[in-house]
N, C-alpha and C positions, 0 to 999 in steps of 0.2 A: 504494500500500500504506500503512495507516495506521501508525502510530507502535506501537502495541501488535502489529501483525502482523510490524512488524519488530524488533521483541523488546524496546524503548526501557521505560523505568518508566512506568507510566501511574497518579497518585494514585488511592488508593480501588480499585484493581486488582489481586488477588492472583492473582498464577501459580504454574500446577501447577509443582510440581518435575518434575526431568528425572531421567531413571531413574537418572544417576549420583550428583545429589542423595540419591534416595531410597537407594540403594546406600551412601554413605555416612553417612546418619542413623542405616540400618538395623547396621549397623556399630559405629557411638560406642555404640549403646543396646547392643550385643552385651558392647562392651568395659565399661561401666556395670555392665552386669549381671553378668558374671565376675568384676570386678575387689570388688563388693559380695559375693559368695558366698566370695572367695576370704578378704578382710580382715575376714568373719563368723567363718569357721572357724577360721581363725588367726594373725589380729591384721595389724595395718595395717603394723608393724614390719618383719614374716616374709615378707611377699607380696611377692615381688619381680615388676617390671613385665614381667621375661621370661618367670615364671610365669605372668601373664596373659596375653602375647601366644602361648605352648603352648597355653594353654586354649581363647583361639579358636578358636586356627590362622591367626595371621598373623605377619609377622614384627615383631620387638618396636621397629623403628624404626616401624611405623606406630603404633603406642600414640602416642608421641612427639609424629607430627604433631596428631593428635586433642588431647594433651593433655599440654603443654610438661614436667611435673614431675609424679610421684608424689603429691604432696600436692593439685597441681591436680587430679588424675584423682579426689582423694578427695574433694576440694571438687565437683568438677562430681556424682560420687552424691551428696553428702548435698544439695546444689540440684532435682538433678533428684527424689530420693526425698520429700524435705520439703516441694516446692513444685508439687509434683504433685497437689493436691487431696486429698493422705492426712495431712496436716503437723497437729500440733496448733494452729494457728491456724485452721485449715478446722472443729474443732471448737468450741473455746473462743471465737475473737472473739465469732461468730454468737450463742451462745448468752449471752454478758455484756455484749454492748455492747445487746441487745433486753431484758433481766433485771431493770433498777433498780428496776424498781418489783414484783416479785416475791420473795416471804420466803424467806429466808438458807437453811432448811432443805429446800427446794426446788431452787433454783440448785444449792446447794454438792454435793448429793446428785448432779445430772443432770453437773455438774462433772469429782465424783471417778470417777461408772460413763465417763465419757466418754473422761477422759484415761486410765485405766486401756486401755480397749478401743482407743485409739489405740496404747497403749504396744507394746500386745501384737501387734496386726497388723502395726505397722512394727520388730518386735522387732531385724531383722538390724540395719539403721539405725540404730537407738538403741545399742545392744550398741555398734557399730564405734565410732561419734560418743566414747561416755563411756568405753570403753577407751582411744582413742587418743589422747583430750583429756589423759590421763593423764602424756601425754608431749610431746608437740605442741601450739606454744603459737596457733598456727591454728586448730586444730581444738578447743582449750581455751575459745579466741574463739566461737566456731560454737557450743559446748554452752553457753556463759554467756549468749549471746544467744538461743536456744530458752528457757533458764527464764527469764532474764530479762523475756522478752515475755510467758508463761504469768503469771510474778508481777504485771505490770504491767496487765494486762486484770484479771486475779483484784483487786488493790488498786482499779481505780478502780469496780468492784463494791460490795466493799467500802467504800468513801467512802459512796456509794449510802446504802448501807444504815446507816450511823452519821447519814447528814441524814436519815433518811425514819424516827430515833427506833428501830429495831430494835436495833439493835448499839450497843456503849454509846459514849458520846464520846471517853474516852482509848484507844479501841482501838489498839495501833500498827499501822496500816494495810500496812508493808510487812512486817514481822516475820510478821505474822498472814498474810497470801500466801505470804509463805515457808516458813513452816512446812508448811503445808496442803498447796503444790505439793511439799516435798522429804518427804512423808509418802508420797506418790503415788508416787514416784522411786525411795523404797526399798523399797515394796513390790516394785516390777516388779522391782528387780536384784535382788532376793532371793528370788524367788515363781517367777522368770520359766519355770525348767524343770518347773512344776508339768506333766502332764497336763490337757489343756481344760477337762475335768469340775471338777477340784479348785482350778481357777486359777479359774472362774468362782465357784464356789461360797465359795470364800475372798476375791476380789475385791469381792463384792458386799458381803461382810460386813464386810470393812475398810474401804470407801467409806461403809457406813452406819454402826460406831464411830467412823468421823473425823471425818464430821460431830458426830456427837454431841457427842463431849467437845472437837471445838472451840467447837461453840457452848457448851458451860456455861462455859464461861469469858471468852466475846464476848457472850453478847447483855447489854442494857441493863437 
């Protein structure tokens, strides 16, 4: 019997999971997702972990094993929700790190509709992350490193664009990211309950004034 038949690691060989495997993935992502619905509706504080484990239907030492501490359990949503191919990085990198040699009022526009429409799809996520960051200096951590990355793709954009003569030379390159990206921030936590209709039709409008009068005041 070869080494793989006898169940050994074999490199470059990936094995099926075994039903109790799958049993328990399917499980974590059960408690993931209650545990996300539950600290949407009302707040990360309120939700207590035996409230979650009600909501499955399991008992609340199995939370526990899954996921040693409340805050852990909150840290593994915003990991699994963020880095799940929905995360504004999955939008922004792609589109600024291919960008440089493309004009400011171009980029900045595909920018603001992008993160906008990011904002909104992962609305619960976002909600829970900047509520709770409010008090939780973890999760304070987690919200400053989301804009932090947003600003820091968006600036090296901008660099871009003050060498390639568009934007003018004394731009402050991180102030001007900041601004831009917490212009974005505020609409959604103020916008966010609009109805679809009136969020799109406001969003698109606020993405195209913010370009605007950011660039009358950046370009060269």
């Amino acid at each position: 019997m070869s080494e793989a038949e006898r169940g050994t690691d074999v490199p470059g060989v990936t094995r099926p999971l075994t039903s109790r495997q799958r049993q328990a993935a399917a499980r974590r992502e059960e408690i993931l997702k209650t545990a996300l619905g539950l600290f949407a509706a009302q707040g990360f504080d309120a939700t207590s972990t035996k409230q979650i484990a009600r909501e499955v239907g399991i008992a609340e030492g199995l939370v526990f094993h899954y996921f040693p501490t409340k805050a852990g359990l909150l840290a593994a949503v915003l990991e699994a929700r963020l880095e799940g191919g929905r995360a504004f990085r999955s939008v922004l990198r792609p589109l600024l790190e291919e960008a440089s040699d493309r004009p400011a009022a171009e980029v900045l526009g595909a920018v603001a509709s992008g993160w906008l429409a990011t904002l909104r799809r992962d609305e619960e996520i976002v909600v829970v992350l900047f509520t709770t960051a409010q008090t939780n200096p973890e999760v304070w951590e987690a919200w400053q490193g989301l804009i932090r990355e947003g600003t820091e793709l968006l600036t090296g954009y901008l660099a871009a664009r003050v060498e390639a003569g568009e934007l003018r030379e004394d731009l402050p390159l991180e102030t001007a990211a900041t601004m831009f990206v917490s212009s974005l921030m505020v609409f959604f936590l103020t916008r966010r309950h609009l109805p679809e209709p009136q969020w799109r039709e406001q969003g698109e409008a606020h993405a195209r004034e913010l370009v605007s009068v950011w660039l009358d005041g950046a370009r060269a």
